[in-house]
C-alpha positions as CSV (number, residue, x, y, z in Angstrom):
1,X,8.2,-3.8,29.0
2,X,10.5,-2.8,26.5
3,X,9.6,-5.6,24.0
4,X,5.9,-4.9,24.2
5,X,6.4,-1.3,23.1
6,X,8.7,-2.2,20.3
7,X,6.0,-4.8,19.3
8,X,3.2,-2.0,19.8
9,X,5.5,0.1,17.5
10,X,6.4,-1.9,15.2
11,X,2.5,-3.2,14.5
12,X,1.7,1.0,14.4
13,X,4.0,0.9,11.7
14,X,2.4,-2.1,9.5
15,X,-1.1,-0.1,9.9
16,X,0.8,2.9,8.5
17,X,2.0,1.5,5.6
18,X,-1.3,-0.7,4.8
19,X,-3.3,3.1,5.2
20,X,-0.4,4.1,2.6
21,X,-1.0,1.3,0.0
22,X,-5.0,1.6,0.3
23,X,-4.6,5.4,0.1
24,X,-2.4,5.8,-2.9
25,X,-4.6,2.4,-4.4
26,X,-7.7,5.2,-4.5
27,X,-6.1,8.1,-5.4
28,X,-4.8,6.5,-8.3
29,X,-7.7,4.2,-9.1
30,X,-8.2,5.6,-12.4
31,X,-4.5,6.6,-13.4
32,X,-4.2,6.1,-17.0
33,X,-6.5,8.8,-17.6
34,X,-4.6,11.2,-15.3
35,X,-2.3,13.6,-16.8
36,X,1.5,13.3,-15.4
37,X,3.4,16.3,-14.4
38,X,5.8,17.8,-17.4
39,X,9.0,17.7,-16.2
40,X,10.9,14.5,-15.7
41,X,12.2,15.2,-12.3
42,X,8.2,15.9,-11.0
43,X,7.6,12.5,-12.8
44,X,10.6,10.5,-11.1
45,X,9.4,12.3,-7.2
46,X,6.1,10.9,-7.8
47,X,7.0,7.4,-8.6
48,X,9.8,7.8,-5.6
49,X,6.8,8.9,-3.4
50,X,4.2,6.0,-4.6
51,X,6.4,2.9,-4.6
52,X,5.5,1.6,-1.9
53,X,7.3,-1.6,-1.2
54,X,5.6,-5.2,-0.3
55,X,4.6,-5.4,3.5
56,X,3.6,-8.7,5.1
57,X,1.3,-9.1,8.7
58,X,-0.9,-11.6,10.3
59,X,-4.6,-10.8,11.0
60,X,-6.1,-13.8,12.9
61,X,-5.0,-17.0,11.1
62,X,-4.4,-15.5,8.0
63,X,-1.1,-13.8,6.4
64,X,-1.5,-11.2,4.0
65,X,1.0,-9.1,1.6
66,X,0.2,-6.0,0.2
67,X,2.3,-3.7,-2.7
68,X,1.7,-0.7,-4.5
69,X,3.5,1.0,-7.3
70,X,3.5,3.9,-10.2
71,X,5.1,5.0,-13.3
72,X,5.1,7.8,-15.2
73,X,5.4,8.5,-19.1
74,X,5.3,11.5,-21.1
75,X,1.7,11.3,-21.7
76,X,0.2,8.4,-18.8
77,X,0.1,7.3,-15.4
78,X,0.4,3.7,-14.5
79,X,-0.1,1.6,-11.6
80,X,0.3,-1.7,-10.4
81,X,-0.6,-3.1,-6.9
82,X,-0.4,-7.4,-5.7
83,X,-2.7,-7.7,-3.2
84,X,-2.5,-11.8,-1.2
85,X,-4.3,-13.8,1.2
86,X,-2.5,-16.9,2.6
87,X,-0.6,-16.8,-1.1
88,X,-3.2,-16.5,-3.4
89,X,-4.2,-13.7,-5.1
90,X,-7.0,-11.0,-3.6
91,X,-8.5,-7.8,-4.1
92,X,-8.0,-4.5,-2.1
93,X,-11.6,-5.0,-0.2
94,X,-9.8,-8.0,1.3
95,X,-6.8,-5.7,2.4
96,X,-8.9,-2.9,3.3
97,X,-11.3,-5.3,5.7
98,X,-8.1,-6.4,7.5
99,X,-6.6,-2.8,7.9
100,X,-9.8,-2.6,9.4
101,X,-9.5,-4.7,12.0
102,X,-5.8,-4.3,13.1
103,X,-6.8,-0.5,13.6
104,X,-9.6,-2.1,15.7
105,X,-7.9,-4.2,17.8
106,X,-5.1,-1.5,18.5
């Protein structure tokens, strides 16, 4: 009993973080036109707050990886995001049709 909940957990937690990475991947869709904040340390919280590292999960027969991540300069914002299916590289309406259904199925 124990086990299932940890596993029931532990997948909540994967769907978290793949909402996280799809979230901050359309917040920030057009970034390098954004303005950054003007001080350093605002600039250094919000790269602390969007690096978001790689997670990994299963959705059927397939294995998919997902990362997100964003720097800040003096004058830009920039973004950078790997998005894979079964190793090769895929888009984020791949990632966002499997976050899809694993918040279906739970």
């Amino acid at each position: 009993m124990e086990k299932e909940i940890e596993k029931v957990e532990e997948k909540q937690e994967i769907i978290n973080k793949i909402g996280a990475i799809i979230d901050a991947a359309e917040k920030y869709r057009n970034a390098y036109f954004f303005k950054p904040p003007t001080s350093a340390s605002s600039r250094r919280w919000l790269e602390d707050k969007y690096n978001l590292p790689e997670v990994e999960w299963k959705d059927g027969n397939d294995t998919y990886t997902a990362s997100f991540s964003l720097e800040c300069s003096c004058r830009n914002i920039y973004t950078s995001s790997c998005y894979t299916k079964n190793g090769k590289v895929t888009n984020l309406t791949a990632i966002r049709n499997s976050y899809k259904r694993l918040v279906n199925n739970n």
